[in-house]
C-alpha positions as CSV (number, residue, x, y, z in Angstrom):
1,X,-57.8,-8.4,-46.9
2,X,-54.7,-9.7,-45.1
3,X,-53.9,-12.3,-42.9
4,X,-54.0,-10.6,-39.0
5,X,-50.9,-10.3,-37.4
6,X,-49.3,-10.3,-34.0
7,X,-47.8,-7.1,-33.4
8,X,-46.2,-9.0,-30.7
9,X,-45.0,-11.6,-31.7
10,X,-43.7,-10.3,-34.8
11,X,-41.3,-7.9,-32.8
12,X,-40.1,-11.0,-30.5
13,X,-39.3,-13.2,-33.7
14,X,-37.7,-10.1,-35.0
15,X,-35.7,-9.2,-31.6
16,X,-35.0,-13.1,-31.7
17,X,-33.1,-12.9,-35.4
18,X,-31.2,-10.6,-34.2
19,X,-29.5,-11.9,-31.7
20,X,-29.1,-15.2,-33.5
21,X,-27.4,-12.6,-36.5
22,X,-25.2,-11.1,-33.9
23,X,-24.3,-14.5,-31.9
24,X,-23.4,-16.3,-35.9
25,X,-21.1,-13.0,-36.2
26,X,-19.2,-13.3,-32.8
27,X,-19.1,-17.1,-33.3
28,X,-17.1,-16.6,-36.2
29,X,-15.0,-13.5,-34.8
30,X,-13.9,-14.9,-31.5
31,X,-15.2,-18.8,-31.5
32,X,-12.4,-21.5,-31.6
33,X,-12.4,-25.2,-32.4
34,X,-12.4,-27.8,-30.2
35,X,-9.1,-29.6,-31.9
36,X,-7.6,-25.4,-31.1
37,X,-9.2,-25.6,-27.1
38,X,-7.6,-28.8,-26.5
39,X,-3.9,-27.9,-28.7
40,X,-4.0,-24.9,-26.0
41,X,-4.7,-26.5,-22.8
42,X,-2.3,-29.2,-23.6
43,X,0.4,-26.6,-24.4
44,X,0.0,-25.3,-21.3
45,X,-0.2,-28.2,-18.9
46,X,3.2,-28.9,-20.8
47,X,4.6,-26.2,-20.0
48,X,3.6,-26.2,-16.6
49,X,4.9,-29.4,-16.1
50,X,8.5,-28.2,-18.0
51,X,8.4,-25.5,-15.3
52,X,8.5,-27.7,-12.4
53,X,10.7,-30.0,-13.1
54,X,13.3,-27.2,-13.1
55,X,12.4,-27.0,-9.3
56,X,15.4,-26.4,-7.1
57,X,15.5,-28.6,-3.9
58,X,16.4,-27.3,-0.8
């Protein structure tokens, strides 16, 4: 005879897998680098900054 098993438990772990499944997948699809975050956020404040220095004053 088998080992008994947690009905529950077995469901959570499996619930549990698949969300860590899912989360590896979207990770991959949609996740960026931290080298690619800071690239972009320094091409913007750039760009902001190119922006106001083409202020007119009045």
């Amino acid at each position: 005879m088998g080992k008994p098993v947690n009905l529950n438990r077995f469901r959570k772990d499996k619930a549990r897998a698949g969300k860590k499944a899912r989360a590896d997948e979207n990770a991959v699809k949609f996740g960026r680098s931290k080298a690619e975050k800071d690239l972009d956020r320094a091409r913007a404040e750039k760009s902001r900054r190119d922006l106001d220095s083409h202020e007119r004053d009045e």
